[in-house]
N, C-alpha and C positions, 0 to 999 in steps of 0.2 A: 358504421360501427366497426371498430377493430379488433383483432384477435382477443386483445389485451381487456375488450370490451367483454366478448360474447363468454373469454374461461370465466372473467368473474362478476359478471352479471349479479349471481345471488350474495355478491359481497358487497357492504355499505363504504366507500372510503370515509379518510384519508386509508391508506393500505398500500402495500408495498409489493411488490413480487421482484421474483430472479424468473427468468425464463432461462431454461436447463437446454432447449436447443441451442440457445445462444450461447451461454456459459458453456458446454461441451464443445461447442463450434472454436471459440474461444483458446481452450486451454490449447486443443489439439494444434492452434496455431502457434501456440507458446513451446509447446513441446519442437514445431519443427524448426520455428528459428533457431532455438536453442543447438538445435545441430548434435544431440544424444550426448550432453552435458544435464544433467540431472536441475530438476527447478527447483529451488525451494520460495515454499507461498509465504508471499506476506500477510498475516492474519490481520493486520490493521486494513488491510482493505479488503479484508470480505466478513469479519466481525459476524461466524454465524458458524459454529463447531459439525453441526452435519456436511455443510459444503466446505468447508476444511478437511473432514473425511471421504466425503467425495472426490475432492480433484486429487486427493492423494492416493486415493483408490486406483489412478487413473497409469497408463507406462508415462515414464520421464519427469515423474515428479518426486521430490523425498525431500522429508523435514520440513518444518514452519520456521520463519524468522517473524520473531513475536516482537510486542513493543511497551511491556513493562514485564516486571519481576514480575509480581502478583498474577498477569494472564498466563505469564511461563510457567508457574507451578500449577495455577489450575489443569491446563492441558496435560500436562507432566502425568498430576495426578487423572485424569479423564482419559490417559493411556498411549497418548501420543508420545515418542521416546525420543525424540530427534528435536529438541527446540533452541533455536538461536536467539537468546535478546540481543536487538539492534541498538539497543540504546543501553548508556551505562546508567547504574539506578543508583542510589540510595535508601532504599530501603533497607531497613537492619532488619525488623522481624524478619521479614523474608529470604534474608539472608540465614538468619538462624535458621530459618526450617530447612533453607537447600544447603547446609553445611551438617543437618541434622537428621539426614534420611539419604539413603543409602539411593533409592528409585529415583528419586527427584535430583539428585546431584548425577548422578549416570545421564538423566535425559537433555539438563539443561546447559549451557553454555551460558556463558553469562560476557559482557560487551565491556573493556576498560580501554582506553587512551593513557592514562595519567597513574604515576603510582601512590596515588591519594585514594586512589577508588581499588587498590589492595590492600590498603592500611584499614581503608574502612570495613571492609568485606571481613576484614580479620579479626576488628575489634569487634563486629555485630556475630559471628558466630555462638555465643551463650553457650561453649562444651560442646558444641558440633564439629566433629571430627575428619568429616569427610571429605574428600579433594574434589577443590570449585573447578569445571572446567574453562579458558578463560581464553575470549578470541579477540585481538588487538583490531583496532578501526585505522583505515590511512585518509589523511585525509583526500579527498580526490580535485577539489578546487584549480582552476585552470589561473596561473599566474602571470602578470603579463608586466613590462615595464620595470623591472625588476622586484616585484609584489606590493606595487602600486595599484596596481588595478586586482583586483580579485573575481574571479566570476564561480560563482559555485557556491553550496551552503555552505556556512561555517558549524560545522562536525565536529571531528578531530583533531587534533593541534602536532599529530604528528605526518610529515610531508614527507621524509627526507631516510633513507636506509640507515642511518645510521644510530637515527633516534628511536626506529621502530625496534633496531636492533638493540639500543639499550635498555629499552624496556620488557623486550623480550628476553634479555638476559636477567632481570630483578625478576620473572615470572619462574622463570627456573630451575631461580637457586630459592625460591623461597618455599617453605614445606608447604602442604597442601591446598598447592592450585597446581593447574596443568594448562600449560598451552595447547590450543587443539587449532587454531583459523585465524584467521586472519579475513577482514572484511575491508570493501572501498567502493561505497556506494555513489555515484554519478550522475548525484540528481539533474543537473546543470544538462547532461544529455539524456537521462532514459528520463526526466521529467517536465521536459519544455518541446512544445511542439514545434517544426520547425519549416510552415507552410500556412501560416495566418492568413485568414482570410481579408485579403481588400488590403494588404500591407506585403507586397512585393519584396520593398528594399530593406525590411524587416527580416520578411522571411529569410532571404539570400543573407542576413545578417547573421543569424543563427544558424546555418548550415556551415557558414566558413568560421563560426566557432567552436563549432563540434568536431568538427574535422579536426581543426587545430587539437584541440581538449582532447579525444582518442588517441591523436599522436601521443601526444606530453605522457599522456595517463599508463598508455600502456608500456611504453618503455621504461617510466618509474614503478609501475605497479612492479615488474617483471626486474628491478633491479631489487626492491624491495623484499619479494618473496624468495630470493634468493640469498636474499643477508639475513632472512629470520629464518628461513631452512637452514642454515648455516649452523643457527644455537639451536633450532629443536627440528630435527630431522623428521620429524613423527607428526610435522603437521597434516592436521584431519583433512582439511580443505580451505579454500582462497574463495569467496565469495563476494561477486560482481555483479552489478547491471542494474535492470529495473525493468519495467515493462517496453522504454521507449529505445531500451538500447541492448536488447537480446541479443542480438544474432551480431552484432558488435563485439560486444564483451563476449560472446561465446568462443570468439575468431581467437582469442587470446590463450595462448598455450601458458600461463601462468596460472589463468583463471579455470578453477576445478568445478566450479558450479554457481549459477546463475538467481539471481533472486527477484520474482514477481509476482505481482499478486492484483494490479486496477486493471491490468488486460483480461483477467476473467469477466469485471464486470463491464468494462467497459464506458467510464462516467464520460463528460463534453470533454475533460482537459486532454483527452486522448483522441479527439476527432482531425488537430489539425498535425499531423504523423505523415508522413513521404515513405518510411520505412516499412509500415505495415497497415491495416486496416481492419477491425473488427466490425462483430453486432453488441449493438448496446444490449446489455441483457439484466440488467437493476433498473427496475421505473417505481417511482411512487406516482399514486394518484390525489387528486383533491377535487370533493365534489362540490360544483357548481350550489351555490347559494344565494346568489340575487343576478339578477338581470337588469343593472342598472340603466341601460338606454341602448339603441341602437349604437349593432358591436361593440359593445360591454356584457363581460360575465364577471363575476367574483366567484372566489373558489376560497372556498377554507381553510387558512392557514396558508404554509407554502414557502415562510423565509425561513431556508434552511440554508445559509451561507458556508463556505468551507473553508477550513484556517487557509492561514498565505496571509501576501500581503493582500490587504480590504482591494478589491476591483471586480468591476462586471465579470471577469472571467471565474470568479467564486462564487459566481451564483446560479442554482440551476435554472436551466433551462426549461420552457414550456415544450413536447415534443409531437402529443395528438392531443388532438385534432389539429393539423400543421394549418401552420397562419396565424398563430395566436402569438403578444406580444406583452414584456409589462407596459404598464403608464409609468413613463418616465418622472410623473410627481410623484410617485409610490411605489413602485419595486414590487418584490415579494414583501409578504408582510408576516408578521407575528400568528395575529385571527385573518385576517383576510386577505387575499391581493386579487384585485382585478386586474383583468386580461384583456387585450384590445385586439380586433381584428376582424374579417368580413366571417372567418369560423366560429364566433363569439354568437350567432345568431341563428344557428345552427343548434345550439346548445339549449339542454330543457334545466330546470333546478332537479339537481340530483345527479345530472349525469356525473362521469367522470373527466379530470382533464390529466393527462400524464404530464411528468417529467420526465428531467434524469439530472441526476446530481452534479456536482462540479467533479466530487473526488469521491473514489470509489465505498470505504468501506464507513464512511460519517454518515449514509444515509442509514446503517442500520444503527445508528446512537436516536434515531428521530421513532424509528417501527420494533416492537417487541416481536412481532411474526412477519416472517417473509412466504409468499405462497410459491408456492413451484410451478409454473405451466408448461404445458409439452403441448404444442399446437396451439390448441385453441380449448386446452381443457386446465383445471388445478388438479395435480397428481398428488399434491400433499403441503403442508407445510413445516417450517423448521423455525425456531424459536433466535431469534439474535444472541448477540450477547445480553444486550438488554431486555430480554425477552426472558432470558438464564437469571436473569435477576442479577447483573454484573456488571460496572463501570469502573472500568481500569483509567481509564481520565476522564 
């Protein structure tokens, strides 16, 4: 029986916990990559407002970078005063309300690329008065062959100094918004592991493109925040990284502060990392419900897939009682998914069987309460977003 067994014994799954040894173990290693550059948490992967006050509680952390409008004003108004949306939105109510309240326009930033998403912000204010604060995205994408080949998300459509800087000048001149950041997110390295297991020439394939992508990225970030310093002197901050590329992007004398948030929890997309290594600390459970035949167990539910493109690497993982695997005719599933292995026989109806998720903050879109263990005990628990009675997507 495992720790994870004996804290919640008196609990029935399916059920979810954060183990807070881990999670603190966690942060404290975020904060030293970071090298005393300030973190700010991505709330899309930890989807749980007490442990968003927690890690921020903690030294070396400040501000969330959030990921719609609508979670940004809830926090806003829920007292947090520092929030980034990463993404650019269209929502007009929500615009009316953060152009229409004094508190909520102070706390948020809000994310544009294009000056189609200043035209809109302008026409959804409804007599809201207030100046939007507004932080331009670059795109970060590693190009190769003359932009033939493209490696990196497609984000932002702005690459190039001169185009951040014309959009930086239309933010300007135009009355009530303010440029405060500038953001360039790196999926391509702080989001790809880069030591696969059983794939060697794989791995080395992805190391000598990071490499590369670090070079390219950081002499464009660094020409780039120098040509919009240029038009607005008074920028707030330059936000960079991700969990897989901290102590990278912190190395950057352009970059003022770092943004991560799946290294708290620590889901599988983060196990195959050369750079750093954490404790998984988010497991759900699912209890054991038929004993189909020697080593075979079914367990309750359990297909909880994580966006990306569809591949076994979006699926969680089986993680105790280790040795357990799916049946490759059936997967995780909807109601059931059996589990195959010699630890399948071990197993009584009822017990539990852990996971751990692909990506960090979707398992709490599955659990409305997450339990907290310290050791081998539940100290408490905290209600998710969905738990707050809230779905931002």
């Amino acid at each position: 029986m495992t720790r994870f067994d004996r804290a919640t014994a008196h609990l029935d799954a399916p059920l979810a916990l954060v183990d807070l040894d881990a999670f603190d173990a966690n942060a404290a290693d975020l904060v030293r990559r970071a090298g005393g550059k300030p973190i700010r948490v991505a709330s899309k992967s930890v989807r749980c407002r007490a442990l968003l006050e927690r890690v921020l509680a903690m030294d070396g952390f400040a501000g969330i970078m959030s990921f719609t409008l609508d979670e940004s004003l809830w926090l806003a108004r829920a007292g947090f005063d520092d929030v980034l949306l990463a993404y650019p939105s269209a929502d007009r109510s929500g615009f009316a309300e953060l152009a229409g309240d004094a508190k909520l326009a102070a706390a948020v930033t809000v994310m544009i690329d294009d000056h189609a998403q200043l035209e809109l912000i302008d026409g959804a204010r409804a007599g809201g008065t207030e100046e939007i604060r507004v932080c331009l995205e670059l795109d970060t994408a590693l190009q190769l062959l003359g932009g033939r080949v493209r490696i990196g998300a497609r984000r932002s459509p702005l690459r190039e100094p001169a185009q951040l800087t014309e959009l930086a000048r239309s933010v300007v001149r135009r009355p009530g918004f303010r440029l405060v950041g500038l953001m360039a997110y790196e999926g391509h390295i702080a989001g790809v592991g880069d030591s696969v297991d059983g794939s060697p020439l794989r791995s080395r394939a992805v190391r000598l493109m990071q490499s590369a992508a670090r070079k390219e990225l950081a002499a464009r970030r660094a020409a780039v925040v120098r040509a919009v310093r240029a038009v607005a002197p008074g920028l707030e901050f330059v936000n960079g990284g991700g969990t897989g590329s901290v102590q990278h992007t912190a190395a950057e004398d352009a970059v003022t502060e770092i943004a991560a948030g799946s290294g708290l929890y620590l889901p599988r997309l983060f196990d195959n990392y050369t750079s750093f290594s954490g404790r998984p600390a988010a497991l759900f459970a699912q209890p054991v419900v038929r004993r189909p035949g020697v080593g075979v167990v079914t367990v309750l539910g359990g297909g909880y897939p994580a966006s990306g493109a569809a591949g076994k690497d979006r699926l969680p993982v089986p993680y105790l009682p280790e040795g357990l695997r799916y049946d490759p005719q059936e997967g995780p599933g909807e109601v059931q998914t059996p589990l195959l292995g010699s630890a399948a026989d071990d197993l009584l109806i009822g017990d539990k069987v852990w996971f751990r998720h692909a990506k960090a903050g979707e398992m709490c879109e599955r659990f409305d309460t997450l339990h907290l263990i310290e050791g081998d005990r539940v100290t408490g628990t905290a209600p998710t977003y969905r738990g707050e009675g809230l779905t931002f997507l």
